[in-house]
Each structure stands twice: as structure tokens, then as C-alpha cells.
C-alpha positions as CSV (number, residue, x, y, z in Angstrom):
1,X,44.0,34.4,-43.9
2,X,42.7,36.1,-40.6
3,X,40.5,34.9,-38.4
4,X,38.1,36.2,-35.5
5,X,40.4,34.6,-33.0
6,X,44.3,36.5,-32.8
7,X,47.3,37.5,-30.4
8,X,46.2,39.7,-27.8
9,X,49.6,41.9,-27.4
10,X,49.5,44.6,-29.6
11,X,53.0,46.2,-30.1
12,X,51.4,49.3,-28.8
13,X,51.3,47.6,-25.1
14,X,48.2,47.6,-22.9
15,X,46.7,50.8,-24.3
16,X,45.5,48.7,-27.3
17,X,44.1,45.4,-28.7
18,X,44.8,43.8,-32.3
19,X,41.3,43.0,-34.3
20,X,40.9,40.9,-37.5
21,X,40.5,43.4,-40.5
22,X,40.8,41.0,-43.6
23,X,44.2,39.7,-43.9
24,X,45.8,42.0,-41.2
25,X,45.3,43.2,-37.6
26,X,43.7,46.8,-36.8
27,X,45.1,48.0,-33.1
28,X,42.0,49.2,-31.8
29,X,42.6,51.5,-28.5
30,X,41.6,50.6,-25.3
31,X,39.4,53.7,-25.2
32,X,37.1,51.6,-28.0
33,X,36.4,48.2,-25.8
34,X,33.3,49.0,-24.2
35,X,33.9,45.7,-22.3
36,X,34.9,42.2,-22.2
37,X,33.1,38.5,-21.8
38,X,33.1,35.0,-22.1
39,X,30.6,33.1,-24.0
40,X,31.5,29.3,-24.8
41,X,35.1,29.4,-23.3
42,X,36.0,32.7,-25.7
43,X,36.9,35.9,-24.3
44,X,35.0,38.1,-26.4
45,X,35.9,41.5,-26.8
46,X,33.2,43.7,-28.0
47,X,33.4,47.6,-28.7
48,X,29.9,50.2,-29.7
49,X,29.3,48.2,-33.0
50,X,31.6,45.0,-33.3
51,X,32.3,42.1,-31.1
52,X,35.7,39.7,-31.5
53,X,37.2,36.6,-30.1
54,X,40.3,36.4,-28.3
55,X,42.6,33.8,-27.7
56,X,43.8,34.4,-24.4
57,X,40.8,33.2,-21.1
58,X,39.4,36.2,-19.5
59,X,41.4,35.6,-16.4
60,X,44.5,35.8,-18.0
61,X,43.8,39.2,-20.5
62,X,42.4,40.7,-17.1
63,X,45.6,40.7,-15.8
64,X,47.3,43.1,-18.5
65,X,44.4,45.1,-18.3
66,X,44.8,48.3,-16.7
67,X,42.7,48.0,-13.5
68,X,41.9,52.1,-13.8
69,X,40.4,51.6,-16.4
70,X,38.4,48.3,-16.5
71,X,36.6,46.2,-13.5
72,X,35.2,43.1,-13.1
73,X,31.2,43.4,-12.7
74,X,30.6,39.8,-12.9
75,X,32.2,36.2,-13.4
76,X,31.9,36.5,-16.9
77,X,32.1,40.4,-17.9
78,X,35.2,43.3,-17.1
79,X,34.0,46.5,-18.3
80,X,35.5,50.1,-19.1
81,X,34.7,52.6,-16.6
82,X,34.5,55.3,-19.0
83,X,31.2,53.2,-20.4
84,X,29.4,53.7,-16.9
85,X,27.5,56.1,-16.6
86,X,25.6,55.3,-13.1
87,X,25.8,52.1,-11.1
88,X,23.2,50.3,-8.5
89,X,23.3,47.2,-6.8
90,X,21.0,45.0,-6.6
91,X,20.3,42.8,-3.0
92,X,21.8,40.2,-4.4
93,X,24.9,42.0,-5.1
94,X,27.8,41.5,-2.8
């Protein structure tokens, strides 16, 4: 039986992440993952209507992650670029 929790490698490299579906894994593409983040210890991966837990801490999945394509924004959150849309920081911001 799946659960929310799974492998992080999916044999389609970087460019993808496996996700629960039932009993099996659904590679869902990078392009998907609006962004990243940790909530109780769990790197949560969330895309425009789902979120999943991932095995693997945040600080090491940011590592395979294609640094193009995703940035760090905060201690807790890496987000795809493509998702932006405008950015502003605030006076507390480094």
C-alpha cells in the first residue's frame, strides 16, 4: 500500500518527482511543483491543487533541484520561478 511519504528519485531524473497515486507512483514533472516546504520536519511538496510528503529534508532535495528553476525564498520554502509572477522585498528582507 502507498503512502503520502515515498522516494524522491524518479527514474525520469531531476525533471520529475514520484507522488502516491493508490498503490503506485505518478512522476509528476517539475513544471507541476508550484513549490516546496517544511512543516513538522516533512518536506512537503505541493503543486496548484495537491500537496505531498517527501522523505528526503528540504536541504537535501534542494540539492538535486535545478537551481534555474527553483530558489530558496525563505528557511522553510524553495519555489519555481515559473510560479512568480512579480517580487518585492520587504525591509526586513536581506
Amino acid at each position: 500500500m502507498a503512502t503520502s511519504t515515498g522516494p524522491c528519485v524518479a527514474p525520469h531524473g531531476a525533471d520529475a518527482f514520484p507522488r502516491p497515486a493508490g498503490d503506485v507512483y505518478r512522476v509528476v514533472p517539475q513544471a507541476e511543483v508550484v513549490y516546496f516546504g517544511s512543516d513538522g520536519g516533512l518536506t512537503k511538496r505541493y503543486t496548484a491543487g495537491h500537496r505531498y510528503a517527501m522523505e528526503p529534508t528540504r536541504n537535501d532535495f534542494e540539492q538535486r533541484l535545478d537551481p534555474a528553476v527553483f530558489f530558496r525564498v525563505s528557511r522553510t520554502a524553495i519555489v519555481n520561478l515559473d510560479f512568480i509572477r512579480f517580487g518585492q522585498a520587504t525591509p526586513k528582507s536581506r
